[in-house]
C-alpha positions as CSV (number, residue, x, y, z in Angstrom):
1,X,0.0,0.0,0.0
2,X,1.3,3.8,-0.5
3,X,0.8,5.7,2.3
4,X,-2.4,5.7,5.2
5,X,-5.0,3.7,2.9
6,X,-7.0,3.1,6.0
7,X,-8.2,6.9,5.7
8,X,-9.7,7.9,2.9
9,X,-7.8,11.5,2.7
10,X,-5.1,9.1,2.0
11,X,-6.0,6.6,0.1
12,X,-5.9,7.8,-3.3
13,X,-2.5,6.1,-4.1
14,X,-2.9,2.6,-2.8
15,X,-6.6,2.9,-5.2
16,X,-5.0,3.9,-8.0
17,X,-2.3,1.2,-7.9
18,X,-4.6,-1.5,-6.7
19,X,-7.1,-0.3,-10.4
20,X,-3.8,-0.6,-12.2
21,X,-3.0,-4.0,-11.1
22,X,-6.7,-5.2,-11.7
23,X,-6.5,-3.7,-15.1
24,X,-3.0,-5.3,-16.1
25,X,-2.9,-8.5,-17.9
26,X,0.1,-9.1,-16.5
27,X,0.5,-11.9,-13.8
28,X,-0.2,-10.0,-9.9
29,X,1.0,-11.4,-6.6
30,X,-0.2,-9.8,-3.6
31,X,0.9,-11.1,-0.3
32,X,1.4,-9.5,3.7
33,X,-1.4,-8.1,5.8
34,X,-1.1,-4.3,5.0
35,X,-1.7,-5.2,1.3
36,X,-4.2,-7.8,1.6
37,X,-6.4,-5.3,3.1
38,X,-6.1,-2.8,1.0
39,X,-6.9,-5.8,-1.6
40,X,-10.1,-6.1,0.2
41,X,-10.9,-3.0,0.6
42,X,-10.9,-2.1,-3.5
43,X,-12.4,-5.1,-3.9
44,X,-9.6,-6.8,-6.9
45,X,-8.9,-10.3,-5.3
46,X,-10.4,-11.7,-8.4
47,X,-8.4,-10.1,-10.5
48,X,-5.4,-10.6,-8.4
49,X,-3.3,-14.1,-10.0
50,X,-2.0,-15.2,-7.1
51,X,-2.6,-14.3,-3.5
52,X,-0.4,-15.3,-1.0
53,X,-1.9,-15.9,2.6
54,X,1.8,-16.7,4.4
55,X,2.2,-13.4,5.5
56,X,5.7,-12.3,6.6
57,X,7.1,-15.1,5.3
58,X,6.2,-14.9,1.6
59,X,7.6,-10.8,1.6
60,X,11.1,-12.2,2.9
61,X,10.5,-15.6,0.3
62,X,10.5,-12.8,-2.2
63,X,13.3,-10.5,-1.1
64,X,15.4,-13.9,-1.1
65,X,15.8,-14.4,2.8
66,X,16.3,-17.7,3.7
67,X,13.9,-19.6,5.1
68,X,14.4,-22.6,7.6
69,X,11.7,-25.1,6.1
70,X,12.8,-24.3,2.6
71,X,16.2,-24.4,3.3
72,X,15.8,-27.9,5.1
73,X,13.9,-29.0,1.8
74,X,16.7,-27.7,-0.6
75,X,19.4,-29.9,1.5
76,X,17.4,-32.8,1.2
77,X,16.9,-32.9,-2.3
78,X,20.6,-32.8,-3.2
């Protein structure tokens, strides 16, 4: 979200980019609590490809943190 969606003074940003992403055809992943609201809130979780319910864990997934399950899994494997 951009800035104090929760108000609608503020909100203008996180609306516009939220209408953006519903109108791309590009593939969308939203993910963390913060942006799953504001998902809700402008109603696009249909348009939305994937949405991600794993909360912190999916944002540092994405900023390539490591993770201890997936790290177990990737020893395993080879």
């Amino acid at each position: 979200p951009l800035g104090v969606f929760e108000f609608d003074q503020f909100a203008e940003g996180t609306k516009t980019l939220a209408q953006a992403i519903a109108d791309s055809d590009g593939f969308s992943i939203a993910g963390g609590g913060d942006t799953l609201a504001a998902v809700d809130k402008y109603n696009i979780a249909d348009k939305v490809s994937y949405i991600s319910t794993g909360g912190g864990a999916f944002l540092e997934f994405l900023e390539g943190k490591a993770l201890p399950a997936v790290t177990v899994l990737a020893t395993r494997n080879g």
